[in-house]
C-alpha positions as CSV (number, residue, x, y, z in Angstrom):
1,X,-0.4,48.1,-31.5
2,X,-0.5,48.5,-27.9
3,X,-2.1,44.9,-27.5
4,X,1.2,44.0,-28.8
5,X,3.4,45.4,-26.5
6,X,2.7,43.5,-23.1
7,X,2.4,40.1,-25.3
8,X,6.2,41.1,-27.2
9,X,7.3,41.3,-23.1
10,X,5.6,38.5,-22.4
11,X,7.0,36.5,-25.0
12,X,10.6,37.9,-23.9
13,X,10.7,37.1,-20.8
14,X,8.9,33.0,-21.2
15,X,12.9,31.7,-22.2
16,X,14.0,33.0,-18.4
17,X,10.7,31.5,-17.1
18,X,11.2,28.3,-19.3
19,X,14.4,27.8,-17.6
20,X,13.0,27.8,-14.5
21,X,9.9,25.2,-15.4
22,X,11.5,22.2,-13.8
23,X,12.2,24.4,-10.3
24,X,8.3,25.8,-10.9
25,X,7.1,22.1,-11.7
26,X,8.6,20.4,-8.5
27,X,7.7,23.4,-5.9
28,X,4.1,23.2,-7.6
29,X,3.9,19.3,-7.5
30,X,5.4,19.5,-3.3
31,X,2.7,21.7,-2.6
32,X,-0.5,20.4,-4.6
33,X,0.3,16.7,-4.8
34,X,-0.5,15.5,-0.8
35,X,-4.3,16.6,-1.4
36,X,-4.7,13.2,-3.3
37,X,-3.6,10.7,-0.9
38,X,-5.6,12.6,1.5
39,X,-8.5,12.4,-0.7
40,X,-8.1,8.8,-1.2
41,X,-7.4,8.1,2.5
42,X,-10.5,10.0,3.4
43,X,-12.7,7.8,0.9
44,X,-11.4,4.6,2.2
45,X,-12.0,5.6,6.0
46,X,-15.8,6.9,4.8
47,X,-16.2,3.4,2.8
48,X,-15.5,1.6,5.9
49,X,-17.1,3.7,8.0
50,X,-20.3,4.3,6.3
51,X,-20.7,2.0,3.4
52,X,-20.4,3.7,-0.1
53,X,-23.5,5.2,-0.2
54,X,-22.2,7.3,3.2
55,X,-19.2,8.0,1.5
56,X,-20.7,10.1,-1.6
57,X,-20.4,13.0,0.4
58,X,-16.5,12.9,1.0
59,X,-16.0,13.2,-3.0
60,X,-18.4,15.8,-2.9
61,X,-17.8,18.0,-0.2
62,X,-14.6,17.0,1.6
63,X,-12.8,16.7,-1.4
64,X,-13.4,19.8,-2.7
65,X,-13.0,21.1,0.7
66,X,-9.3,20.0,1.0
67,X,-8.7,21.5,-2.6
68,X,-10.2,24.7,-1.7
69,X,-8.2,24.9,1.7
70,X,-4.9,24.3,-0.5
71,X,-6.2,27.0,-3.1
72,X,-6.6,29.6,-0.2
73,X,-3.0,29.1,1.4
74,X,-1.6,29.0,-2.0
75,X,-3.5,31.9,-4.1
76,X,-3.5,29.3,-6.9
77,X,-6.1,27.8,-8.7
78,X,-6.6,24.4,-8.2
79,X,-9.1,21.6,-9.3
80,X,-10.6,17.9,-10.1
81,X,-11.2,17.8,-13.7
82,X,-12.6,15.0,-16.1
83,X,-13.5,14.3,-19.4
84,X,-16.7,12.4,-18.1
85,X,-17.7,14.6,-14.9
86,X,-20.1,13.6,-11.8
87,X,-20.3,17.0,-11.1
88,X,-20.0,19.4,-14.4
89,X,-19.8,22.5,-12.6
90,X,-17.1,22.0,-11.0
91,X,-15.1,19.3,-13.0
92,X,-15.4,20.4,-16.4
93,X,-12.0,21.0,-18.2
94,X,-11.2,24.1,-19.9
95,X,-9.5,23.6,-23.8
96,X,-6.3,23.1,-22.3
97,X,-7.2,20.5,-19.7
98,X,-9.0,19.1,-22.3
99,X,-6.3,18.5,-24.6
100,X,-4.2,17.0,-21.2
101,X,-6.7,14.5,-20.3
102,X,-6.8,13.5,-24.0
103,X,-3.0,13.3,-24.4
104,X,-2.8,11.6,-20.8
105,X,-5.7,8.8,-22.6
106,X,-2.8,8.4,-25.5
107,X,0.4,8.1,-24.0
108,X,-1.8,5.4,-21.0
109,X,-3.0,3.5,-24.5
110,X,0.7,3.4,-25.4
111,X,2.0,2.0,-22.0
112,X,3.0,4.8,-20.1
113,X,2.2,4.0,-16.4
114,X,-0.8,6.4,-15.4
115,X,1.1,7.3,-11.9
116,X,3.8,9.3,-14.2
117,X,1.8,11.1,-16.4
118,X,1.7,14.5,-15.9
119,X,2.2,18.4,-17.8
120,X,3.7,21.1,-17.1
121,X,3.6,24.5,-19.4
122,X,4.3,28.0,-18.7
123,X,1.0,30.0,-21.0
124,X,0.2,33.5,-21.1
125,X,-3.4,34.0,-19.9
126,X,-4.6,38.0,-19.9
127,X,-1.0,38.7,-20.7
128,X,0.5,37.2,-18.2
129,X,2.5,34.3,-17.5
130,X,1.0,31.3,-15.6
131,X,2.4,27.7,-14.6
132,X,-0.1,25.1,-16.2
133,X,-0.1,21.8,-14.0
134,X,-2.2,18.5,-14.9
135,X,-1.1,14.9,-12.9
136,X,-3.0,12.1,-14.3
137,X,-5.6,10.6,-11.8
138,X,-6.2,6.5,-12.1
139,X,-9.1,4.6,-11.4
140,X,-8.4,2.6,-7.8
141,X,-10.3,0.0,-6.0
142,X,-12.4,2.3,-3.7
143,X,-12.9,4.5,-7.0
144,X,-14.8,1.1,-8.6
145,X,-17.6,1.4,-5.8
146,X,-18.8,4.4,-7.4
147,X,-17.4,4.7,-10.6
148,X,-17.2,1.2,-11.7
149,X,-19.9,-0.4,-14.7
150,X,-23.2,1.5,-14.3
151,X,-24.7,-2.3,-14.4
152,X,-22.4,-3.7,-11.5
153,X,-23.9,-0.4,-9.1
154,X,-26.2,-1.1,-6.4
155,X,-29.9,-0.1,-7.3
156,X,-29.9,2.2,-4.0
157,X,-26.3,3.6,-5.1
158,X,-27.4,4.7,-7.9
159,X,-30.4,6.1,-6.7
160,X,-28.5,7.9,-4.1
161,X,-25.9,9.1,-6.9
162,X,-28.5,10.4,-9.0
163,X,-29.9,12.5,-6.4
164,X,-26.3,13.8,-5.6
165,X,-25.2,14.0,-9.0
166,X,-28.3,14.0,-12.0
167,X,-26.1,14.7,-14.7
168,X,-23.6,11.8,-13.7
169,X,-21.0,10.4,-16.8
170,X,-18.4,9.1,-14.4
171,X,-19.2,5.5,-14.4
172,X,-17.7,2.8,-16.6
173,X,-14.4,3.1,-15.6
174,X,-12.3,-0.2,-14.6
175,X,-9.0,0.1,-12.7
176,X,-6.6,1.8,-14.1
177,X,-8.1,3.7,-16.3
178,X,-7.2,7.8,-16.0
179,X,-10.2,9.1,-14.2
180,X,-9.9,12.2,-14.7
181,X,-6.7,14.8,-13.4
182,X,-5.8,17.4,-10.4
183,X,-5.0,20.3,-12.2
184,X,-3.3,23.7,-11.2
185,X,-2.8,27.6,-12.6
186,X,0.1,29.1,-10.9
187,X,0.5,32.9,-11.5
188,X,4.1,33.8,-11.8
């Protein structure tokens, strides 16, 4: 009975936090959301810079780096996920993600433009109430360098990806396909 108890307040109080989801989305989305461009812009300077090869390390340190710096200011979790990682350990989505990315694959099939697809929930995780965040991630030209058809790579990009990444399932994609999704749990 007393495992009860906190979920019965929990479950109280989600209406006055429901009320409050579209304030929690866009503070959450104002906050998270300018790690992507930066992301991008950082993978198109390295492409340029260094050919794509000497980019591989921007997706997989810098990247992460600028997420991490945004997960430290903000106390939040906050990640890349897929539903065909480069990197499992860190990219791998949890059920709920999961189900997201899957949705997100749906509505894109139906016509919704990737750039708008997004979630936003308020769960209870441990007892207690967190803001679940997913916004879609699509496939852009200097994504296709690495992530395009496994038979359009370079034989020395792939070699060099392999060593990077050897359990690799992020190629295939074309543009404009959802590659994967930045995703965010907010305590409240």
């Amino acid at each position: 009975m007393k495992f009860l108890l906190p979920a019965t307040l929990l479950m109280a109080a989600l209406p006055s936090f429901a009320q409050d989801l579209a304030a929690l989305t866009a503070e959450t989305k104002k906050t998270v959301l300018p790690v992507v461009p930066k992301v991008v812009n950082a993978m198109q300077d390295a492409v340029a810079d260094k050919g794509v090869a000497g980019a591989i390390p921007v997706c997989k340190e810098q990247a992460p780096a600028l997420i991490k710096e945004k997960r430290q200011e903000t106390g939040w979790d906050i990640r890349r996920v897929s539903l065909r990682t480069r990197n499992a350990e860190r990219a791998t989505p949890d059920l709920w993600e999961a189900r997201q990315l899957a949705d997100f694959n749906i509505r894109a099939a139906q016509g919704e433009k990737i750039d708008s697809l997004e979630k936003s929930e308020i769960v209870s995780i441990d007892g207690k109430p967190v803001l679940r965040y997913m916004k879609a991630l699509p496939v852009g030209d200097v994504c296709l360098k690495c992530h395009g058809p496994a038979e359009t790579l370079d034989a020395g990009l792939k070699s060099v990806l392999t060593a990077a990444y050897p359990h690799d399932q992020a190629t295939g994609y074309t543009k404009g396909q959802i590659r994967g999704a930045l995703t965010v749990k907010r305590p409240l």
